[in-house]
N, C-alpha and C positions, 0 to 999 in steps of 0.2 A: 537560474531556478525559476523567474517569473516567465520567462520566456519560450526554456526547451528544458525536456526533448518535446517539440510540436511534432507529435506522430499523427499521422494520419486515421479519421475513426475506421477507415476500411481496413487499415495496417492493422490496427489493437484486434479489431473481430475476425484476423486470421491466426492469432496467436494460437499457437499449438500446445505451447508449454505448458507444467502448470503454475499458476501465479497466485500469489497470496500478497495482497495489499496492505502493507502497515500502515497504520497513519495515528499521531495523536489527536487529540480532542481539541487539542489546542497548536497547532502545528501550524507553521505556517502556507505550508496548502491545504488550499480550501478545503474544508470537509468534503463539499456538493461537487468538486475536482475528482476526489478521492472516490465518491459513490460513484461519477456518472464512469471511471473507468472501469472500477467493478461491474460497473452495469455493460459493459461493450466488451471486454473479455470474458471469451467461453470458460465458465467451469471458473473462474478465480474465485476466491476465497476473500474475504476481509474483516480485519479487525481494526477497531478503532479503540483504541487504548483513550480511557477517561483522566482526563486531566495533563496526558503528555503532550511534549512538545517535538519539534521535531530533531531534536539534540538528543531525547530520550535512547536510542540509541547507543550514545556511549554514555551518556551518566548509568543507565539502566540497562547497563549491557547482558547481567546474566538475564535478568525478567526477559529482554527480548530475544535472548536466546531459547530460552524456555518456550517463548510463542514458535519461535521458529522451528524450532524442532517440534513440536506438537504436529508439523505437517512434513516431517522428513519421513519420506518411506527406506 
């Protein structure tokens, strides 16, 4: 996790998909991690959930379910 995935920033800025970045406030990647990919993928989306961690996931599964589907089409 401290290490990879090391993608390439020319890789991220060809992403086609669309992507929405979860991250806690309290996670353990970096916040400034978490912004500078939003900032190099087109068109992504990002929430920083306040005071989560990056567990929050399954402790808080329905809440982030809830996030995620706010962007399901």
């Amino acid at each position: 996790m401290i290490d990879e995935p090391n993608i390439p920033e020319k890789d991220l800025r060809n992403i086609k998909a669309e992507v929405v970045l979860l991250a806690g406030s309290r996670d353990v990647i970096l916040e400034s991690h978490t912004r500078y990919l939003h900032s190099v993928i087109p068109g992504s989306k990002l929430e920083i959930l306040p005071g989560r961690t990056h567990g929050s996931y399954i402790v808080h599964s329905t809440e982030i379910a809830g996030l995620i589907l706010k962007y399901a089409k």
